[in-house]
C-alpha positions as CSV (number, residue, x, y, z in Angstrom):
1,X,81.8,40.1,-89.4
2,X,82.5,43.9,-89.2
3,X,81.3,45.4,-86.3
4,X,79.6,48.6,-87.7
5,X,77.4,49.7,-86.1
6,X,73.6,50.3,-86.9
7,X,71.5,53.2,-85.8
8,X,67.6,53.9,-86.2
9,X,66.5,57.3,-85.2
10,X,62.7,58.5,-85.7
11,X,61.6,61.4,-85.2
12,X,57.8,63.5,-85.6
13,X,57.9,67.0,-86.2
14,X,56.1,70.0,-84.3
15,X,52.3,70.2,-85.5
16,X,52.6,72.3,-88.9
17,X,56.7,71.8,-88.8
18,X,57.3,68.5,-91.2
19,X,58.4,70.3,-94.2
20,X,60.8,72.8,-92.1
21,X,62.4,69.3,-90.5
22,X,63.1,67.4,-93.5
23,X,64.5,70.5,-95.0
24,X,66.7,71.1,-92.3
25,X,67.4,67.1,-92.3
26,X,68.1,67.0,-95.9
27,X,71.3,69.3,-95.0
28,X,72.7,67.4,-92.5
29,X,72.5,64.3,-94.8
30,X,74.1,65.6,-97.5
31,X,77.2,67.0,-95.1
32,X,77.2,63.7,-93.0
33,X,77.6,61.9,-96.2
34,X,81.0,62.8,-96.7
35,X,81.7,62.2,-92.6
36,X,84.7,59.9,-92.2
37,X,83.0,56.4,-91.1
38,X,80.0,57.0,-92.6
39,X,78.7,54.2,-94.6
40,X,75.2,55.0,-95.0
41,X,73.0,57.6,-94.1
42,X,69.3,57.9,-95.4
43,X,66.4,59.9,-94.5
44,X,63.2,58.3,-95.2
45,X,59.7,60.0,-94.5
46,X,56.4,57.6,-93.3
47,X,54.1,56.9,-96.1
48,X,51.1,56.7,-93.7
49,X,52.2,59.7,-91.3
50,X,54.0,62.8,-93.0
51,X,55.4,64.1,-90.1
52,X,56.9,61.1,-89.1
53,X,60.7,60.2,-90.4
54,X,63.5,57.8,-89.9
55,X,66.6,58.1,-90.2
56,X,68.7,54.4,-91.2
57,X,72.5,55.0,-90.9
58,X,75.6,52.8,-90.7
59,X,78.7,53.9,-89.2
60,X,82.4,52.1,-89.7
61,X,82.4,52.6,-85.7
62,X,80.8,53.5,-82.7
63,X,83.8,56.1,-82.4
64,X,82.9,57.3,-85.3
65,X,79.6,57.3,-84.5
66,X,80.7,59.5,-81.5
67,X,82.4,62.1,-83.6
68,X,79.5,62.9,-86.0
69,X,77.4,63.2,-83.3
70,X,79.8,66.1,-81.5
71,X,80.1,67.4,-84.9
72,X,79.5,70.7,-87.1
73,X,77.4,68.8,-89.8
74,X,74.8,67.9,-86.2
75,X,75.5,71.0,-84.3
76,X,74.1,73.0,-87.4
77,X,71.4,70.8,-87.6
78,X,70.8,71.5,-83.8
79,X,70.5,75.2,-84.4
80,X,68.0,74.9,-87.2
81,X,65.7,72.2,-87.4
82,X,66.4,70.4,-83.4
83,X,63.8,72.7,-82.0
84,X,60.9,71.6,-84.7
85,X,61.0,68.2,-83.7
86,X,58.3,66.6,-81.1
87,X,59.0,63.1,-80.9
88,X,62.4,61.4,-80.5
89,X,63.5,58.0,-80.5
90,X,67.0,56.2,-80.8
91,X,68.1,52.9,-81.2
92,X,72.1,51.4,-82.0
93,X,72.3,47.8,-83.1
94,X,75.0,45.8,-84.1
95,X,74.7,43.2,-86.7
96,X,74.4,39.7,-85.8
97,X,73.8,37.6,-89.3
């Protein structure tokens, strides 16, 4: 079994701030993408709570897990849309069947 690994991150946006988030999100999706290790990355938004969304990504690695997360595509990201969120959560899981 490989031993990718699994991360689940949610996060709510600022009152009045969803559509700035995902906008800013969208970007860093579409560069981390193309990040070595990457094998999925997807942005999906609440369908009861539209300032509530969820990133579901799988990474080759934790290392390279590690790397995207010291990386351009998330220091951008950091700069433009970090300060509109409210909430954070993150979870890492590894796949056992």
């Amino acid at each position: 079994m490989p031993d990718h690994l699994i991360v689940i991150a949610q996060a709510r946006a600022k009152r009045g701030s969803a559509e700035a988030l995902i906008a800013a999100q969208r970007k860093l999706v579409e560069a981390t993408r193309r990040a070595p290790g990457c094998i999925q990355y997807d942005l999906h938004r609440s369908t009861d709570k539209s300032d509530v969304v969820l990133f579901v990504e799988t990474w080759e690695s934790e290392a390279a897990w590690n790397r995207h997360m010291a990386g351009a595509a998330i220091d951008e990201f950091r700069r433009t849309g970090g300060h509109l969120i409210g909430e954070f959560q993150l979870q890492t899981f590894r796949k056992i069947a």
